[in-house]
C-alpha positions as CSV (number, residue, x, y, z in Angstrom):
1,X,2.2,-1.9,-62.6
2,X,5.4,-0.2,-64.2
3,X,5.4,-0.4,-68.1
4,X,8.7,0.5,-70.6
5,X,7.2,0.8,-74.4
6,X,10.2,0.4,-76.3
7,X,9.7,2.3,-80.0
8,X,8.1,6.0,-80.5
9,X,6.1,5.1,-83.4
10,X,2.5,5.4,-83.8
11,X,1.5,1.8,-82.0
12,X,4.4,1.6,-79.5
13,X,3.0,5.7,-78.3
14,X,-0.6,5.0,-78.4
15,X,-0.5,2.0,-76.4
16,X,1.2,3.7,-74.2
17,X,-1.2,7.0,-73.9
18,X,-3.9,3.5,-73.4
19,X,-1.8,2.4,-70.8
20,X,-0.8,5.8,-69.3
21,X,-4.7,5.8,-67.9
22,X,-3.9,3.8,-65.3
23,X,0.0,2.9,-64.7
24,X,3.4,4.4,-64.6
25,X,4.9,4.5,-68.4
26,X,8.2,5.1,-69.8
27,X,7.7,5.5,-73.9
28,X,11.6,4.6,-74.9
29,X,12.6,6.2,-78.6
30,X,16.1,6.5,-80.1
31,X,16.3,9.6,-81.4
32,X,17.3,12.1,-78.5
33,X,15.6,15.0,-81.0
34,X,12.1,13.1,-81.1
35,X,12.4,12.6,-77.5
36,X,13.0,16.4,-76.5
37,X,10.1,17.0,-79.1
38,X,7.6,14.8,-76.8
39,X,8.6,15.9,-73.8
40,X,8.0,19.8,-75.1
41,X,4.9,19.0,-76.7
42,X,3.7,15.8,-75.4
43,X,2.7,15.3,-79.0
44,X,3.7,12.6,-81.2
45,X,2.3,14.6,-84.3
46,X,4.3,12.6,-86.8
47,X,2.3,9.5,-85.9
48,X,-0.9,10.4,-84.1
49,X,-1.9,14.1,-84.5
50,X,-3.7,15.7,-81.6
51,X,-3.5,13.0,-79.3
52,X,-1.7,13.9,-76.0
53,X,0.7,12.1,-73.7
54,X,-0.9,12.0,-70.2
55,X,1.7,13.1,-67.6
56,X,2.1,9.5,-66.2
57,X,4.1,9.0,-69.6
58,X,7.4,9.7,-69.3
59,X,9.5,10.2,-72.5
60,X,13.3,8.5,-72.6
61,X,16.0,7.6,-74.8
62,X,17.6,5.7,-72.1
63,X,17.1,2.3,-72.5
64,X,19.2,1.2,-69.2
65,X,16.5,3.2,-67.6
66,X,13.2,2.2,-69.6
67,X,14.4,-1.3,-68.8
68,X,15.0,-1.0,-64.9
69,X,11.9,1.2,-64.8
70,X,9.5,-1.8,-65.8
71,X,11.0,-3.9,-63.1
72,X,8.2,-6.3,-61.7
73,X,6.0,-5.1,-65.1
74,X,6.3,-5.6,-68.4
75,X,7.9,-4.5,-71.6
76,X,6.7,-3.4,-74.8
77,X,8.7,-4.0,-77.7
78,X,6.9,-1.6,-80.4
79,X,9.6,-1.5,-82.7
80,X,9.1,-2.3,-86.6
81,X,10.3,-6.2,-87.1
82,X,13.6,-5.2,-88.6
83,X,14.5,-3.8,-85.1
84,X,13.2,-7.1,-82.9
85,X,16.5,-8.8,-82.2
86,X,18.3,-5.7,-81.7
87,X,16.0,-4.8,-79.1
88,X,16.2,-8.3,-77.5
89,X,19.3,-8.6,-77.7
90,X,20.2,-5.2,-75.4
91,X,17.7,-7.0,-72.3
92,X,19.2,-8.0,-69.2
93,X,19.2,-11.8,-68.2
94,X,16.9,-10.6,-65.3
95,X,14.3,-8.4,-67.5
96,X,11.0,-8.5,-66.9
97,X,8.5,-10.1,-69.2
98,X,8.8,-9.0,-72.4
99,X,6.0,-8.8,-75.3
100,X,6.2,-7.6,-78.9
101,X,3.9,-5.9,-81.4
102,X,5.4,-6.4,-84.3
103,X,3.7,-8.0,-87.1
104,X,5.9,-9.8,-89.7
105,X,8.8,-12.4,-90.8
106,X,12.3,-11.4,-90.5
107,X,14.5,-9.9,-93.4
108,X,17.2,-12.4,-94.5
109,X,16.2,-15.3,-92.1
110,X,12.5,-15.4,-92.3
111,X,11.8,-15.9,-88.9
112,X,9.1,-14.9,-87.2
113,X,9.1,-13.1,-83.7
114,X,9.2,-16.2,-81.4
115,X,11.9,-18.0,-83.5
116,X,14.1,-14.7,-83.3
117,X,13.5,-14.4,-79.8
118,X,14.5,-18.5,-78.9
119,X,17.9,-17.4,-80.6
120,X,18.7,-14.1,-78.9
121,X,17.3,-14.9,-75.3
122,X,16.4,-18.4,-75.2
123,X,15.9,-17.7,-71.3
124,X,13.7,-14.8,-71.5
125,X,10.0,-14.8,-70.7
126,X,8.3,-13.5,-74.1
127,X,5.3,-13.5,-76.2
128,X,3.3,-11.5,-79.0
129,X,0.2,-8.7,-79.0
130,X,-1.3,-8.8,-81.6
131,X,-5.0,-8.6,-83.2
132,X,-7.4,-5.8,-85.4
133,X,-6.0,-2.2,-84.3
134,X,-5.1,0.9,-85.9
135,X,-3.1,2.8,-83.6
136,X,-5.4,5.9,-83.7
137,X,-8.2,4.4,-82.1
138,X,-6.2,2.8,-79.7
139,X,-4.7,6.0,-78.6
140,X,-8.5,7.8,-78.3
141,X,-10.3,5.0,-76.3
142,X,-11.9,3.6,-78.8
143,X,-13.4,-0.2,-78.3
144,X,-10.2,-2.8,-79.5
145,X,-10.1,-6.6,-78.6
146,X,-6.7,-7.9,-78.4
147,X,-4.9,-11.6,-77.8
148,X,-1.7,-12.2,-75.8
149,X,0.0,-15.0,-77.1
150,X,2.8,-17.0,-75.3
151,X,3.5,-20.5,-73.9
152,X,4.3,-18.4,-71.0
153,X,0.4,-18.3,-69.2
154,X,1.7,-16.0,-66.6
155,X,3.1,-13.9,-69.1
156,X,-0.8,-13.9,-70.3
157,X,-1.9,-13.0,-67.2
158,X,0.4,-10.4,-66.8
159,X,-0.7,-8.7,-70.1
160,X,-4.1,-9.2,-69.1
161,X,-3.1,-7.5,-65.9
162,X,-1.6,-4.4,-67.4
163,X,-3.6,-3.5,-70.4
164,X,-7.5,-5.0,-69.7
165,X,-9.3,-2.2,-69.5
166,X,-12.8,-0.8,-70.2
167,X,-11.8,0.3,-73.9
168,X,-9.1,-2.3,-74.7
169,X,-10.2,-6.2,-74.2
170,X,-7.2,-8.2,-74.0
171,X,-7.9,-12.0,-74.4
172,X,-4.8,-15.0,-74.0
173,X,-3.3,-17.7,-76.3
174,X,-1.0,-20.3,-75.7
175,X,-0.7,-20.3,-80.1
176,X,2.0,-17.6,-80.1
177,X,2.8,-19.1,-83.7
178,X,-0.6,-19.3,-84.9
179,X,-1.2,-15.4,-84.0
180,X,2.3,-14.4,-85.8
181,X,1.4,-15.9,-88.2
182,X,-1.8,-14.6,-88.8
183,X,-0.3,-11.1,-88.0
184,X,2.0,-11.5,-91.0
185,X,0.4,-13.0,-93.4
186,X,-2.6,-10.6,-93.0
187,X,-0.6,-7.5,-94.0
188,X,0.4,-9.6,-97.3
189,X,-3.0,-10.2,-98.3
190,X,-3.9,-6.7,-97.5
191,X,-1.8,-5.4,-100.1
192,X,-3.8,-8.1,-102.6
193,X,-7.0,-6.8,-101.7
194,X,-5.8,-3.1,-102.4
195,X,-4.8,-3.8,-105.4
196,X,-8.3,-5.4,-106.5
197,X,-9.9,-2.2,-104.6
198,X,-7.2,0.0,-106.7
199,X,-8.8,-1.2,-109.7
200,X,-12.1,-0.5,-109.1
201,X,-12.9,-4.5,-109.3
202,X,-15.7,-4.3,-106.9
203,X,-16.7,-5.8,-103.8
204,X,-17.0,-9.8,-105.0
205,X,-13.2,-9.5,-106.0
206,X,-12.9,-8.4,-101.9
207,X,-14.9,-11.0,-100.1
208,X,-13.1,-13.7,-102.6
209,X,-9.4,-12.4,-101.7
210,X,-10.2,-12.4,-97.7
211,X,-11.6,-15.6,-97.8
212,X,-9.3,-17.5,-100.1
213,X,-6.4,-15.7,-98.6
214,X,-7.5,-16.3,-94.6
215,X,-7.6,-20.2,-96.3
216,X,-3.7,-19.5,-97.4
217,X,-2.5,-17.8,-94.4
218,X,-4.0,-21.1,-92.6
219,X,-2.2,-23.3,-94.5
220,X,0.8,-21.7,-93.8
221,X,0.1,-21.3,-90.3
222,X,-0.8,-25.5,-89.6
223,X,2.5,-26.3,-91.5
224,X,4.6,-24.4,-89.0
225,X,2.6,-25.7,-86.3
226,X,0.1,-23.1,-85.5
227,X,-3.7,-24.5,-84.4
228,X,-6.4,-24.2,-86.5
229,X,-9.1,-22.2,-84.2
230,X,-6.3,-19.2,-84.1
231,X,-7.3,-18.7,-87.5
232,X,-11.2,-17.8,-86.8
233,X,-10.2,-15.4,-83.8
234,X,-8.7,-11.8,-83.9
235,X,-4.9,-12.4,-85.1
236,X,-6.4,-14.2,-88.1
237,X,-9.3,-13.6,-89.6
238,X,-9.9,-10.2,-87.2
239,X,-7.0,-8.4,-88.0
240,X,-7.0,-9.5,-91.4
241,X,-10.3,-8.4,-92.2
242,X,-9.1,-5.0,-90.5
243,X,-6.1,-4.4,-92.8
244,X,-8.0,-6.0,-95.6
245,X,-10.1,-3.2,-95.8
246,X,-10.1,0.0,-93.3
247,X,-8.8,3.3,-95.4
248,X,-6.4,3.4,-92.1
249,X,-4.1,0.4,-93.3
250,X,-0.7,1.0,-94.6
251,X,-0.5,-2.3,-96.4
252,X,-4.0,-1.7,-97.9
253,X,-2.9,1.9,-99.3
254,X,0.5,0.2,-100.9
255,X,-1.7,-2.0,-103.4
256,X,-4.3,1.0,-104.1
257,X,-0.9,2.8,-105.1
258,X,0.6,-0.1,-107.2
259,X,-2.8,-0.2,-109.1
260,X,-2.6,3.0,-109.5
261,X,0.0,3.0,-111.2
262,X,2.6,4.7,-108.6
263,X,6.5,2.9,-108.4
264,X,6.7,1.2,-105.2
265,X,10.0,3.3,-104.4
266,X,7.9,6.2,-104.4
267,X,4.9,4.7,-102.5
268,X,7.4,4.1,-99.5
269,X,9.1,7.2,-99.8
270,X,6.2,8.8,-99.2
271,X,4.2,6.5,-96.6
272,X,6.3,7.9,-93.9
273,X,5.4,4.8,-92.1
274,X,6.9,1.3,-92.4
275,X,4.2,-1.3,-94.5
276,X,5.3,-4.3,-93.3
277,X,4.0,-6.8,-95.6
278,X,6.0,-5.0,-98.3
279,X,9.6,-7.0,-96.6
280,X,7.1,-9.6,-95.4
281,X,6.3,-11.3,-98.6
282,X,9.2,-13.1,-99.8
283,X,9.5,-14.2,-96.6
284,X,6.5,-15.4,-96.2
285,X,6.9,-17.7,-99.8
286,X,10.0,-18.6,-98.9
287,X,8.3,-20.3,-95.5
288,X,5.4,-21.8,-97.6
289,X,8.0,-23.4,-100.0
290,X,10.2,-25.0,-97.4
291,X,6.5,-26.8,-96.1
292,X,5.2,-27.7,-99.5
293,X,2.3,-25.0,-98.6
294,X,0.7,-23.4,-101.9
295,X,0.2,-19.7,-101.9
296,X,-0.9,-18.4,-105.3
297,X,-2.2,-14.8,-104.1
298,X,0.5,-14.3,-101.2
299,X,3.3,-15.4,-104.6
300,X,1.0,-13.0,-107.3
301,X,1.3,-10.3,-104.5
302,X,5.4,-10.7,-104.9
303,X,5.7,-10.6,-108.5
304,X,3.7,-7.6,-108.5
305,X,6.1,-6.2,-105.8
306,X,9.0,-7.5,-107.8
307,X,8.3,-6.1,-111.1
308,X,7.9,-9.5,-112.9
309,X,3.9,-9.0,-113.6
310,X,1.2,-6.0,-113.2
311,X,-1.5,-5.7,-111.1
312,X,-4.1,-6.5,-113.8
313,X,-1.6,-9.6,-114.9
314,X,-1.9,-10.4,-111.1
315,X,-5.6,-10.7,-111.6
316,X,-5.5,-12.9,-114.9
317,X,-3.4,-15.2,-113.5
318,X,-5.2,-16.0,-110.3
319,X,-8.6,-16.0,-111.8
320,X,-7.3,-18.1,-114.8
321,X,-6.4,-21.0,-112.1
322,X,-7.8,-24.1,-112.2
323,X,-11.2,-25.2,-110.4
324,X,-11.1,-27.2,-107.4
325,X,-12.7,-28.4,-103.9
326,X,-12.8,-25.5,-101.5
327,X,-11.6,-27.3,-98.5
């Protein structure tokens, strides 16, 4: 099966060096100088150091031909979320399935992937992958279970098609909201649970945030429609445990950083990668408020972002909340 990965970053190339073991890849990336760097050194150093391109990757900044190349296959859209309608909105009415990994609510609108996709390309055949993986240990093999979410089920079974191998489980969904949601919201709560691990506040203070957040991020999810069992699997609790925690997450690092202390301007200008939940969060209140859904870490994780409280204020005010039923 042809595949086109469309986005040059750390989890658009090492899904494609997974892939690369056994189809016919195209790896799609703007910037004609990153794509002459590949080609030379079929390294992506900036994102994955030391991990090569196999030669059935082929490196492009032609989209026409990334696109006509995955003819009968599928495409990857591994572009950052700020990037996901511009990308949609350059397919063909005759494209080929299409599935994104990008993990987040749009800037501005607040969407989330499937509801930018029914407005750019109602017609198209779409869906999400998503679920616990840090690029790195995609790109070397390592064991990494993820779910392919759509209302599509061919569009499953396609993805199953193309990326099940002996390394990389892919598992199906018809809850494409249910998984985006948890995708986002996971990378919100991350940045909480940094911040608790920036401050030294011990492992209790963890588990707490994880649990009481995966009960937010459910919430949220039911209210725009999402079913409750996505929550237990690997878009929810999974990858949230994932982000939570591993030294490898982005998100997690940002609310070590804050704790520590550091300016967020800084802490992104020297990330070199985007942290999604950082332009996630408002959204992600904004969502919960139009549904009457309650969010008190997800909303102390925004002031903190925002300037209006600090970290340790953060941690007053949630644990200073009144008691109540769990459930």
């Amino acid at each position: 099966m042809n595949l086109s990965v469309l986005g040059a970053g750390a989890w658009g190339t090492a899904l494609a060096i997974n892939a690369g073991a056994r189809h016919a890849v195209r790896l799609w990336a703007r910037d004609a100088q990153q794509v002459a760097h590949l080609e030379a050194t079929r390294l992506n150093e900036r994102y994955l150091s030391g991990v090569a391109l196999p030669p059935s990757v082929q490196v492009t900044n032609d989209f026409d031909e990334a696109i006509a190349h995955a003819r009968g296959g599928l495409v990857i859209i591994a572009t950052p979320m700020a990037a996901l309608a511009e990308m949609l909105g350059r397919l063909p009415a005759d494209a080929p399935g299409v599935l994104w990994l990008c993990k987040g609510f749009q800037e501005g609108t607040g969407w989330l992937g499937h509801e930018v996709a029914r407005a750019v390309c109602p017609q198209a055949r779409v869906g999400v992958l998503s679920g616990p993986s840090f690029a790195i240990e995609v790109a070397r093999g390592r064991p990494t279970a993820l779910v392919a979410a759509s209302t599509d089920a061919a569009l499953c079974d396609e993805a199953v098609a193309a990326l099940h191998s002996d390394n990389l489980r892919v598992y199906t969904s018809n809850d494409p909201v249910g998984v985006e949601v948890g995708g986002a919201v996971k990378n919100v709560l991350a940045i909480a649970t940094g911040i608790a691990d920036g401050m030294q506040l011990g492992l209790n203070a963890r588990a707490a945030l994880i649990t009481r957040g995966l009960a937010e991020m459910t919430r949220l999810g039911l209210a725009l429609g999402a079913h409750t069992e996505t929550f237990m699997g690997l878009s929810g609790l999974g990858d949230l445990v994932l982000t939570a925690t591993g030294d490898l997450s982005r998100n997690r690092k940002v609310g070590v950083l804050l704790a520590q202390g550091t300016p967020l301007p800084q802490i992104l200008g020297e990330l070199g990668h985007v942290a999604e939940g950082v332009y996630s969060a408002p959204m992600v209140l904004r969502r919960a408020a139009e549904r009457g859904v309650e969010m008190p870490i997800a909303s102390a994780v925004v002031d903190v972002l925002e300037g209006r409280i600090t970290p340790r204020q953060a941690v007053e005010q949630l644990m200073g909340r009144e008691s109540r039923s769990e459930h």
